[in-house]
C-alpha positions as CSV (number, residue, x, y, z in Angstrom):
1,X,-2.8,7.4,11.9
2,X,-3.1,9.0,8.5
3,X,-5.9,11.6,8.8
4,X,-7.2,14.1,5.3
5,X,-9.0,17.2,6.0
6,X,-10.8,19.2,3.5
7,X,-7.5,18.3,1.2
8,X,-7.7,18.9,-2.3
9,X,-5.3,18.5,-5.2
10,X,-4.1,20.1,-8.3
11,X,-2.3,18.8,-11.3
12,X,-1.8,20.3,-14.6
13,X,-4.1,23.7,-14.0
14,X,-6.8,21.2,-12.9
15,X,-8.5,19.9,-9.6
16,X,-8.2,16.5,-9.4
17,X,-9.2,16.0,-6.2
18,X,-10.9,18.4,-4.0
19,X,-12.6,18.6,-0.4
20,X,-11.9,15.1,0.6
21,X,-11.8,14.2,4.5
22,X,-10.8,10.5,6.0
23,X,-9.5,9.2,8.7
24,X,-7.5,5.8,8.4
25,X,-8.1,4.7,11.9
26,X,-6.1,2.1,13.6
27,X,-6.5,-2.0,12.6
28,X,-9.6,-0.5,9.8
29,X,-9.6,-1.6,6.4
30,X,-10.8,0.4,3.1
31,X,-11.3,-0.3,-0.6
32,X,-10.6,2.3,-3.3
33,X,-12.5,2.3,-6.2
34,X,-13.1,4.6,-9.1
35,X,-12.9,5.0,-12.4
36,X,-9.3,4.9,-14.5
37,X,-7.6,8.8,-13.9
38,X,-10.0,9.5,-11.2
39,X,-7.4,9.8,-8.7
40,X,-6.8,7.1,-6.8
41,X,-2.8,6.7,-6.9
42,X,-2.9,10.2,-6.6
43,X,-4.6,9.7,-3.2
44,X,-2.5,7.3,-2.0
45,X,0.9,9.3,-2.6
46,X,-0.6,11.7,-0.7
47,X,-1.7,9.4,2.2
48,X,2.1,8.8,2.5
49,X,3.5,12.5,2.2
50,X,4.8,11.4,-1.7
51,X,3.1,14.8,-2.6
52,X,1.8,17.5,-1.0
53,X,-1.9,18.5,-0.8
54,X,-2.1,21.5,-2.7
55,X,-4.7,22.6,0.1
56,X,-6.2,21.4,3.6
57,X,-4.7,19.4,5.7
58,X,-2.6,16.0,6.0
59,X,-1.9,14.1,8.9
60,X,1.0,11.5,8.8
61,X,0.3,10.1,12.7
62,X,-0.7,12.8,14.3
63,X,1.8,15.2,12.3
64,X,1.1,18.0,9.8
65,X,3.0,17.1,6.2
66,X,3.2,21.0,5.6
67,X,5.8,21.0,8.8
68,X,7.9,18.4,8.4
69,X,11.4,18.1,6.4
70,X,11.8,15.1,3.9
71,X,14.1,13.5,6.4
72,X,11.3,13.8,9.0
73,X,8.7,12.4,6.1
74,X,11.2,9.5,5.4
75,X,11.1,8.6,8.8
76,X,7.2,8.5,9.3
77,X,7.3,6.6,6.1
78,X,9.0,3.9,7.5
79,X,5.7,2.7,9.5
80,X,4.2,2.7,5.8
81,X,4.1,0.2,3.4
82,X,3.4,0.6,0.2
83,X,2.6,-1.8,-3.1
84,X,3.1,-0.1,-6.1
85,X,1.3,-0.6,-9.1
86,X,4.3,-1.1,-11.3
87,X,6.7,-2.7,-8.7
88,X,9.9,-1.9,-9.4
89,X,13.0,-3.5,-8.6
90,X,17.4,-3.6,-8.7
91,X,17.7,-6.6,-11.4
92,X,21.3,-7.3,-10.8
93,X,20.4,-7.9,-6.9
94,X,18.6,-11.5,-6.7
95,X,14.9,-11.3,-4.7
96,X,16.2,-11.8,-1.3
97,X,18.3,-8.6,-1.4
98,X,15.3,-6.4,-3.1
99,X,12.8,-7.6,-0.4
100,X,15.0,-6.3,2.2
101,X,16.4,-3.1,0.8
102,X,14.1,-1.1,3.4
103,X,15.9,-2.8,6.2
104,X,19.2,-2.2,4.5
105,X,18.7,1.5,3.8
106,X,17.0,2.3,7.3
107,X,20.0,0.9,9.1
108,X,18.0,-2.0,10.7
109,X,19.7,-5.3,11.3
110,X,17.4,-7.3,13.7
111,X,15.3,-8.3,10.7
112,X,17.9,-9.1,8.2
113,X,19.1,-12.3,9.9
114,X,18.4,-15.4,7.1
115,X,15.8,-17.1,9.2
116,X,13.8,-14.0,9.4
117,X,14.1,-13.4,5.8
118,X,13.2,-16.7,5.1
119,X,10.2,-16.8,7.0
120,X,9.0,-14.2,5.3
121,X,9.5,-15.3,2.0
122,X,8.2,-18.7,2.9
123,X,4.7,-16.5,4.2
124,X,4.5,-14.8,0.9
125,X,5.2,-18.3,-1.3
126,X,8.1,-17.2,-2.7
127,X,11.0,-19.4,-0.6
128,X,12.0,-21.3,-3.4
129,X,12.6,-17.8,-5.5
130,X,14.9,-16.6,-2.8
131,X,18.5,-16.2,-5.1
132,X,16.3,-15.7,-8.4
133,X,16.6,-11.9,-10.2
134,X,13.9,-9.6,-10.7
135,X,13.7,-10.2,-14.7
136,X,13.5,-14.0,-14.0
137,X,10.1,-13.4,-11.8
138,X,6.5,-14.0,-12.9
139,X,3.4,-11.3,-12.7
140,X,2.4,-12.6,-9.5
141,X,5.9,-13.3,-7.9
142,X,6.6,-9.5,-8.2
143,X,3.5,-8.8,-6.7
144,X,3.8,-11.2,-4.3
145,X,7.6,-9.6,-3.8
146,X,6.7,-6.0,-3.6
147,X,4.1,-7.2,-1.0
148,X,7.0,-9.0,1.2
149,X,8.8,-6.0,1.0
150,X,6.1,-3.5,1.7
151,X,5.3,-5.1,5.1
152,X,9.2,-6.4,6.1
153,X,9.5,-3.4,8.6
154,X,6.5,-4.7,10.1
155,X,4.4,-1.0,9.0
156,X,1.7,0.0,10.4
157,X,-0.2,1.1,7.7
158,X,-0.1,-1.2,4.1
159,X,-1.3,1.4,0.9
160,X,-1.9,-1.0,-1.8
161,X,-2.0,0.1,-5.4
162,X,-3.5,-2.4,-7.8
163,X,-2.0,-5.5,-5.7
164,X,-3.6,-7.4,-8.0
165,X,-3.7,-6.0,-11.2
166,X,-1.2,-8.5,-12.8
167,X,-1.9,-11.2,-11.7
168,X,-4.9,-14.4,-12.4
169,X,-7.7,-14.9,-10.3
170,X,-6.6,-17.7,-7.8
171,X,-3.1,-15.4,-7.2
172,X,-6.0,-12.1,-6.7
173,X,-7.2,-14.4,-3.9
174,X,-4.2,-15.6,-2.5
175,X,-2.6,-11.7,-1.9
176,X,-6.1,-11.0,-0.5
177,X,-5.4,-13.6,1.7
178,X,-2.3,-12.5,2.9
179,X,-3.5,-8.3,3.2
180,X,-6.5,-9.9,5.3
181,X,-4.2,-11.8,8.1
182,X,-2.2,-8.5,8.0
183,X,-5.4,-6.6,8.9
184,X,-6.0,-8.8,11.9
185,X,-2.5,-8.6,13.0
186,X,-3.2,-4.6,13.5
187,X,-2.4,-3.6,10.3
188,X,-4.0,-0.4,8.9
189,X,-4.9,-1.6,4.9
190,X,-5.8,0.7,2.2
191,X,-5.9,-1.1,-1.4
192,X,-7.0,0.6,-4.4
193,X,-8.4,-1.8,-7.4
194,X,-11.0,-1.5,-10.0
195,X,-11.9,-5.0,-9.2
196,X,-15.1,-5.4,-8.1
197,X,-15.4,-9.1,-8.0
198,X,-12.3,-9.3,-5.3
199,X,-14.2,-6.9,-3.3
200,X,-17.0,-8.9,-3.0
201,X,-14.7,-12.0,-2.8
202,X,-13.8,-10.5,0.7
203,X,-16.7,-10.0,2.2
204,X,-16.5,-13.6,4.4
205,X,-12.8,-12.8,5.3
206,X,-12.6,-8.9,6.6
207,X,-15.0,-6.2,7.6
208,X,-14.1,-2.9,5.0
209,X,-15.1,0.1,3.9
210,X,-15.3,0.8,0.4
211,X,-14.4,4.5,-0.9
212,X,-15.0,5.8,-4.1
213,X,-13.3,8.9,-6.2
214,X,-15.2,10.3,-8.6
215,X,-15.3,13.6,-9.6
216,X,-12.5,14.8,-7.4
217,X,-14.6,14.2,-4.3
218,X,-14.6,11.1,-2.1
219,X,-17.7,9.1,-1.0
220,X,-18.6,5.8,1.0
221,X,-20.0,3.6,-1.9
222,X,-20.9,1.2,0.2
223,X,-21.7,-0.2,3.9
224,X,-19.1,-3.5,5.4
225,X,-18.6,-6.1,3.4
């Protein structure tokens, strides 16, 4: 699906990351960890063709990055979702309209119907927020929101960036919750945090690897949870 070969990246006259390999296979599910400017969010824009390796090779399902237009990237895009970690949103559109912007820009209509929407909404706890804007939302209900809208085009790969990084412990365990069904629905997850305790917290609910970044190179820092 998404598939890094002796890729390395540089920023600012400096390697940040450098001969990392992976393959994101199918239904698996991965940790990031590392250390604050190691390079994690770098590696995840990178996973979804948001910047381009600066040398080896990156695979977007089965394609080479270096050979596709941006409308060609934007397309394979659409089978990833992605969770920012500073979710940003329209304010002047309420909640309902924000989650399903995707749909709205990509042309789709089939998921756009109200009891679709709803559903969804209702999965994610936030069906009584449905009309509310942006600036009137809570830590966790933007999370929770930029979750909804990562996954409402049904991906097949989710790239998390600090999903949780905003939010208290009980809402940490509730969007685990909901990236864990998503895993055993098919779903290819990838979620960078520096939280340690949430990684251990899934070890009862999903089978993961857990990657580490640190200086520029990637390692397995640790067997399935």
């Amino acid at each position: 699906m998404i598939e890094l070969e002796n890729m390395a990246y540089s920023y600012g006259g400096g390697e940040l990351l450098s001969g990392i390999s992976l393959k994101l296979a199918p239904g698996s599910f991965h940790f990031l960890t590392g250390p604050s400017g190691a390079g994690k969010t770098t590696f995840l824009r990178l996973c979804y063709g948001d910047l381009t390796a600066t040398s080896g090779t990156v695979r977007l399902f089965g394609r080479d990055v270096r050979d596709l237009t941006r409308d060609q990237i934007a397309l394979l895009r659409r089978k990833i979702g992605t969770v920012h970690q500073d979710c940003q949103f329209l304010d002047h559109l309420p909640l309902y309209e924000n989650i399903a912007l995707p749909l709205t820009v990509s042309g789709h209509s089939e998921w756009t119907d109200e009891a679709n929407l709803k559903e969804l909404m209702q999965w994610v706890g936030l069906g009584s927020r449905a009309r509310a804007l942006p600036p009137e939302l809570s830590g966790g209900e933007r999370q929770r929101a930029a979750l909804a809208r990562a996954i409402i085009m049904s991906p097949d790969v989710i790239l998390a960036d600090e999903p949780t990084g905003n939010v208290d412990w009980e809402m940490s365990q509730r969007l685990l919750t909901l990236l864990v069904e998503l895993n055993r629905l098919g779903k290819t997850v990838v979620i960078a945090t520096h939280d340690l305790a949430l990684i251990r917290a899934a070890k009862s609910q999903v089978q993961a690897r857990v990657l580490r970044i640190a200086n520029r190179k990637l390692q397995l820092a640790g067997a399935d949870l």
